[in-house]
Legacy VTK file of the C-alpha trace (Angstrom):
# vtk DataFile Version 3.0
C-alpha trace
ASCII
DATASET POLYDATA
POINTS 336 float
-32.288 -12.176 -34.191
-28.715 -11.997 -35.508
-28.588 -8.245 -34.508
-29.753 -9.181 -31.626
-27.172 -11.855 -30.695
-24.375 -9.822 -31.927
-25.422 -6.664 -29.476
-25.216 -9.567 -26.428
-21.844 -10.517 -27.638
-20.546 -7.081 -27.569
-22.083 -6.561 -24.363
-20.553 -9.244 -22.772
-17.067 -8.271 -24.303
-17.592 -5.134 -22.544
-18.286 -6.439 -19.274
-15.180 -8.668 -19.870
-13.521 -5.286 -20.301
-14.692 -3.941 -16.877
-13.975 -7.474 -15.015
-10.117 -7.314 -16.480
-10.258 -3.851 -15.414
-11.263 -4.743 -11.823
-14.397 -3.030 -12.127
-16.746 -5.349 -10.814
-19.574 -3.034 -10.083
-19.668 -1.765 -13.862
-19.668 -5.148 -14.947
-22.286 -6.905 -13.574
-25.535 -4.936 -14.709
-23.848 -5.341 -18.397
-23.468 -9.044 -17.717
-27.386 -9.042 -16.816
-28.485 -6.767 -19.887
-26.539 -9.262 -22.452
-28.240 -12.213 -20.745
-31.867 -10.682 -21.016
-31.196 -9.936 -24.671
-29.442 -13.691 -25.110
-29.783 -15.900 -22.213
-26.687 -18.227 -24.448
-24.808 -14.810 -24.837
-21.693 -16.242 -22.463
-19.633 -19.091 -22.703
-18.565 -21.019 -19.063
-15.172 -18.229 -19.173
-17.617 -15.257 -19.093
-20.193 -16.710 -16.527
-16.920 -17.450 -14.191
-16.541 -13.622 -14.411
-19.946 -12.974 -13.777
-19.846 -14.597 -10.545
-16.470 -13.630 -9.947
-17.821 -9.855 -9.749
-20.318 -10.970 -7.179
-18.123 -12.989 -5.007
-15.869 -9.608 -4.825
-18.871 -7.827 -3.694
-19.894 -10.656 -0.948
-23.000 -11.331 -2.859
-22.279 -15.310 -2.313
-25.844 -16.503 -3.028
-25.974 -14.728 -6.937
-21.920 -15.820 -7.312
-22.917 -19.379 -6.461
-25.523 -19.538 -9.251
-22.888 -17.939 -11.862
-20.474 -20.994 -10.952
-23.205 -23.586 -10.795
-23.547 -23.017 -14.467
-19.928 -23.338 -15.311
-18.733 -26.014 -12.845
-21.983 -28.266 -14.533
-20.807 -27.786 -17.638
-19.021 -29.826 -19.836
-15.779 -27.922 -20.759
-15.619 -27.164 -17.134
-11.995 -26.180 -16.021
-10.944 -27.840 -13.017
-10.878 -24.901 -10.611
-14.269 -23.694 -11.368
-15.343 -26.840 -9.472
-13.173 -25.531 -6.506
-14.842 -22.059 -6.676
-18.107 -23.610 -6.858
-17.328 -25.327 -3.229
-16.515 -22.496 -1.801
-19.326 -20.770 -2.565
-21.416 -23.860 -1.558
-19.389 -23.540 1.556
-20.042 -20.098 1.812
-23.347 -20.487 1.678
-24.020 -23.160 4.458
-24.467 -26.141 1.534
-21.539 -28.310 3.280
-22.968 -32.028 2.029
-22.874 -30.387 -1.549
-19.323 -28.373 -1.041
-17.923 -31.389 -0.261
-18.973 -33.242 -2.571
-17.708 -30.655 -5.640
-14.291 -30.580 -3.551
-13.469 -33.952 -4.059
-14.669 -33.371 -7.620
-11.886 -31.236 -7.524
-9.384 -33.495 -5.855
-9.299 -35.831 -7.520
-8.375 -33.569 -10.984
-5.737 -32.112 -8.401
-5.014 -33.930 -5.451
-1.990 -31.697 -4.381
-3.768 -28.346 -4.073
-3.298 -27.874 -0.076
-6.303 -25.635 0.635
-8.729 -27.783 -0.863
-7.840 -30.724 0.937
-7.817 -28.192 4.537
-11.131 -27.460 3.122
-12.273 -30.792 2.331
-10.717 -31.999 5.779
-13.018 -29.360 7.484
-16.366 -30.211 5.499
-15.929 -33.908 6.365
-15.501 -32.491 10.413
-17.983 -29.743 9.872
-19.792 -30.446 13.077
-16.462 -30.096 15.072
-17.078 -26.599 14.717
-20.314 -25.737 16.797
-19.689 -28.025 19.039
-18.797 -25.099 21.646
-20.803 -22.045 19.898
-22.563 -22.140 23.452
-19.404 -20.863 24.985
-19.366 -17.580 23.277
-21.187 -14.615 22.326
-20.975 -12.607 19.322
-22.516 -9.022 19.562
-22.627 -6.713 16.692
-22.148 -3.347 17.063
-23.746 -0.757 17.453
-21.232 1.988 15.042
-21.996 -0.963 11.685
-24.200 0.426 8.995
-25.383 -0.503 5.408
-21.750 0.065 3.444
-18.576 -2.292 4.333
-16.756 -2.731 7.850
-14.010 -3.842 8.314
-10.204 -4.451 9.837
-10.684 -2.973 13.082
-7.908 -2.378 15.481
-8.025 -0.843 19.589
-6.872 2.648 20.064
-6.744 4.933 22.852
-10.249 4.319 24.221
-11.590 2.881 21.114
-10.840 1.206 18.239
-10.112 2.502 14.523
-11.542 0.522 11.754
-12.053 0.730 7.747
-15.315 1.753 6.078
-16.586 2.742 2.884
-19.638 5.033 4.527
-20.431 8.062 4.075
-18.560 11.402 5.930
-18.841 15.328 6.018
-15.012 15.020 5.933
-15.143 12.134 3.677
-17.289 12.425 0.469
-14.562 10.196 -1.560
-15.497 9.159 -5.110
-17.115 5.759 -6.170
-14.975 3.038 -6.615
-15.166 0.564 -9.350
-14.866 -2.653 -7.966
-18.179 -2.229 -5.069
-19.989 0.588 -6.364
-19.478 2.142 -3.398
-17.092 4.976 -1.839
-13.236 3.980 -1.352
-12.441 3.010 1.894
-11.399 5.475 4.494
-10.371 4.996 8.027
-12.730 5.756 11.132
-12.357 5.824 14.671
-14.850 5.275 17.436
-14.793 5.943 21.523
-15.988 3.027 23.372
-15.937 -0.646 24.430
-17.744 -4.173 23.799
-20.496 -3.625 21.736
-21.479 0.332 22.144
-19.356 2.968 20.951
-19.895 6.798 20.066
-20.532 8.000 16.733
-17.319 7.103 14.572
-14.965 10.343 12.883
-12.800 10.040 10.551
-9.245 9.363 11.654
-5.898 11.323 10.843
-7.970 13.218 8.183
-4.529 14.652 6.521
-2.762 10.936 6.334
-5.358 9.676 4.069
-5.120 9.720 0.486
-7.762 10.049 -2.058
-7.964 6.591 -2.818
-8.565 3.248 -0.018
-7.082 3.770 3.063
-7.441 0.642 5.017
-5.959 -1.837 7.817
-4.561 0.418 10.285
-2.284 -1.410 13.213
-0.388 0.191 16.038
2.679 -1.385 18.139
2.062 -2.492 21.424
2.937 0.982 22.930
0.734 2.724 20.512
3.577 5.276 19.071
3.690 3.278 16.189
1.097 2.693 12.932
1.396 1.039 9.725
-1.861 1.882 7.039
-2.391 0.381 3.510
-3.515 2.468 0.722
-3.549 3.334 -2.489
-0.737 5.862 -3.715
-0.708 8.007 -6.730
2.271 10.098 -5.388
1.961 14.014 -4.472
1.587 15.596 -8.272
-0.773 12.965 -9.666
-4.359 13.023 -8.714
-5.883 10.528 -11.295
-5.402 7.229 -12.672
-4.003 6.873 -16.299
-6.428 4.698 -18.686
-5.900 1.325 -17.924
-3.561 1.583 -14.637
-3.705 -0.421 -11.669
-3.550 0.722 -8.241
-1.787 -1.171 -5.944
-1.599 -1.656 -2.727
0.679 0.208 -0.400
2.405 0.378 3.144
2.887 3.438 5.176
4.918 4.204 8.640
4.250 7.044 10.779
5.442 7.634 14.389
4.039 9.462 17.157
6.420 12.270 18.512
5.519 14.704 21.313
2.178 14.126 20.688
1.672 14.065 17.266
2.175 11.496 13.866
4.607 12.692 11.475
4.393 12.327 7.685
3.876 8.857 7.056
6.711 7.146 5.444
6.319 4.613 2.342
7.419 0.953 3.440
11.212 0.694 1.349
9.824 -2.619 -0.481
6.490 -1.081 -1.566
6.657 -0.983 -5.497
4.777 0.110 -8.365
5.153 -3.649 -10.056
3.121 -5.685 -6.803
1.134 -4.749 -3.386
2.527 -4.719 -0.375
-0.595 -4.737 2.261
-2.548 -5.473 5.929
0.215 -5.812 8.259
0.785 -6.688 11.168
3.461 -6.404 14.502
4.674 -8.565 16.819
4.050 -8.256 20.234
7.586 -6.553 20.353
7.508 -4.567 17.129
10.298 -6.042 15.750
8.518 -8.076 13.107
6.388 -7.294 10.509
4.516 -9.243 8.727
2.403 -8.270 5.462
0.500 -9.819 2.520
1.969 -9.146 -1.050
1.912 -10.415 -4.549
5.675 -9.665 -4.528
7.937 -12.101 -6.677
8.085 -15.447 -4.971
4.548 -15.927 -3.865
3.057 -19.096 -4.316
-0.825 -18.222 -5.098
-2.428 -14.575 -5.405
-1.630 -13.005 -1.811
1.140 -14.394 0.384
2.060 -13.751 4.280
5.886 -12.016 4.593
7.743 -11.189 7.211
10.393 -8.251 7.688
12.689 -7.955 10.730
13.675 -4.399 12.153
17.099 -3.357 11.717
17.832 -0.436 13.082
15.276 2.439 11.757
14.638 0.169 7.976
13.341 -3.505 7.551
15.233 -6.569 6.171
14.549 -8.021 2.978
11.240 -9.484 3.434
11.198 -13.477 3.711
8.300 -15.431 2.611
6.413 -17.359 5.687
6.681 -20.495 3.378
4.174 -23.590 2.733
3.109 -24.009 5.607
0.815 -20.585 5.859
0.724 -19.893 1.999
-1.395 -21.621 -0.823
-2.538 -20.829 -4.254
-5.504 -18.946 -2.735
-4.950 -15.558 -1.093
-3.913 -15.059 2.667
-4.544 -11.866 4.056
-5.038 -9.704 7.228
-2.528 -11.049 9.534
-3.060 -10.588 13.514
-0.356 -11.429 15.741
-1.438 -12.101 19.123
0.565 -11.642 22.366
1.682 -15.103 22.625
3.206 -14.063 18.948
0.575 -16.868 17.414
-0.594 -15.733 13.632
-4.039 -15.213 12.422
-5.447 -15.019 9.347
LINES 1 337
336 0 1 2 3 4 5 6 7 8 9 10 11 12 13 14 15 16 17 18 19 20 21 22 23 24 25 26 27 28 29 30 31 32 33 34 35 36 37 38 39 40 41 42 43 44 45 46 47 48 49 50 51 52 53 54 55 56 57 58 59 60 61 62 63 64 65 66 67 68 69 70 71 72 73 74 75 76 77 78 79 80 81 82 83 84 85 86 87 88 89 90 91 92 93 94 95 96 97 98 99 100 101 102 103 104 105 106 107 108 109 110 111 112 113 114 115 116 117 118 119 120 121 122 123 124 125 126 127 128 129 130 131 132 133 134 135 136 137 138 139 140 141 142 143 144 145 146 147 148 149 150 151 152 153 154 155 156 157 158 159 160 161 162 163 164 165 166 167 168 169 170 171 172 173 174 175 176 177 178 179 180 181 182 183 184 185 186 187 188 189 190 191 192 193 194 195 196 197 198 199 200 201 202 203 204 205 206 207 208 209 210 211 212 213 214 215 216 217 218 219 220 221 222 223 224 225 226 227 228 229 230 231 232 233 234 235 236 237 238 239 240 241 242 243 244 245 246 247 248 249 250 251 252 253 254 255 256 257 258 259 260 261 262 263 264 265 266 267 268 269 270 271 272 273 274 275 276 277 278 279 280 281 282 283 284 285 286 287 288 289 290 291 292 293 294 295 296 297 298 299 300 301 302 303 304 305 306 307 308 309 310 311 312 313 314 315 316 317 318 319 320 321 322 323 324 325 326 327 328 329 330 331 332 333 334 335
């Protein structure tokens, strides 16, 4: 038995090695062999993890189960309870959310997105109230791996997925167990498109390529990915990728060498922008110094052929959590 217990602990420390490492998709079947072996194997710190790793996946129902167990238990840290909410939340249990998000209030009554969340569970209804008004088709280009970030084109629209390619057999990445994400585009409107290709083959890097967006005269585009610069191909042990921004321009017909953002930096991300209807502000998501929680909104302004320093959009749009994915539309209103 003590053999036995001391295998689960070391299993668990190495899937605590994979979840610091951000690789989620290693960690979880460890997490599940140490818990067959020991089902008392983790304390409330490691079962956060656990369910941390599937809530990064979007596997809500398995993440909410992790958290039940640590938000119920007695050493419970205060923002496990607001995890668990969200995954109640998540998962359509909005008596329950709320009443785990007051939990949390009241052990810290200041934290602004719990008490937007907590002021939209207690008006939850307010919400259908005109799902009759609109129609929500999916399309026909999804399939089984990730979609997402899509953004009109030509006679189309490009968008980020981690499928599968002739022109895009990209290695596995850690955190989904999947392929990194590469950039597609697709002919086509509403709902039915033609089959997607990938898109700009030679601007994407070996790594995610993601969150493509175009000024409004479409000789303009801004992609985030990962950068290991031109003479490195492979990570160093324990080295983090972040998350980049790249500029290229369309000129007689074709999109030069993308150009690296001049705040990007090997210390933060810089990620998912966005233009104004104008192009003369862009906005971003970064972990840069000054951000309140883990992923703020900034804004640049264009001077000239560079960007000013960028200014962060402030309390009113940032929280602890994470905002990301900005859309500007053409009235210049910000979604996210």
């Amino acid at each position: 038995v003590l053999s036995c217990v001391t295998n689960s602990c070391k299993m668990v420390d190495k899937a605590n090695m994979h979840y610091e490492e951000f690789a989620y998709a290693k960690a979880i079947p460890i997490y599940k062999k140490a818990l067959a072996k020991d089902s008392t194997a983790m304390d409330a710190e490691s079962w956060y993890r656990f369910g941390y790793c599937y809530r990064a996946n979007n596997q809500t129902a398995l993440a909410e189960e992790c958290y039940a167990k640590v938000a119920k238990s007695p050493d419970s840290k205060s923002i496990y309870k607001l995890n668990y909410a969200e995954m109640l939340m998540e998962n359509g249990k909005y008596e329950e959310a709320n009443t785990w998000m007051n939990n949390y209030l009241k052990a810290v009554p200041n934290d602004g997105r719990a008490i937007e969340l907590a002021r939209g569970l207690n008006n939850i209804e307010t919400f259908f109230t005109e799902k009759d008004y609109f129609k929500v088709q999916k399309l026909n280009i999804n399939s089984t791996d990730a979609e997402y970030g899509p953004a009109f084109y030509k006679d189309g629209i490009v968008f980020t997925s981690s499928r599968s390619s002739k022109k895009n057999e990209r290695g596995i990445h850690d955190w989904t167990g999947k392929r990194y994400y590469s950039i597609f585009y697709s002919r086509g409107s509403k709902a039915n498109f033609e089959d997607p290709v990938i898109f700009l083959e030679g601007v994407q890097e070996k790594y995610n390529n993601s969150s493509l967006c175009f000024n409004k005269a479409g000789t303009e585009m801004i992609l985030t990915r990962n950068n290991l610069g031109k003479k490195r191909r492979t990570l160093k042990e324990d080295e983090v990728l972040r998350l980049q921004l790249y500029i290229s321009k369309l000129v007689d017909g074709q999109w030069t060498s993308v150009v690296p953002f001049q705040y990007n930096s090997e210390n933060y991300s810089c990620a998912h922008a966005a233009l104004s209807p104008d192009g003369n502000k862009l906005y971003f998501s970064s972990d840069m110094p000054g951000t309140t929680g883990g992923m703020d909104l900034w804004m640049s302004n264009r001077v000239g052929d560079a960007w000013s320093v960028p200014e962060n959009l402030g309390p009113a749009i940032n929280t602890l959590g994470n905002e990301v994915f900005p859309t500007v539309a053409n009235d210049g209103t910000i979604y996210f």
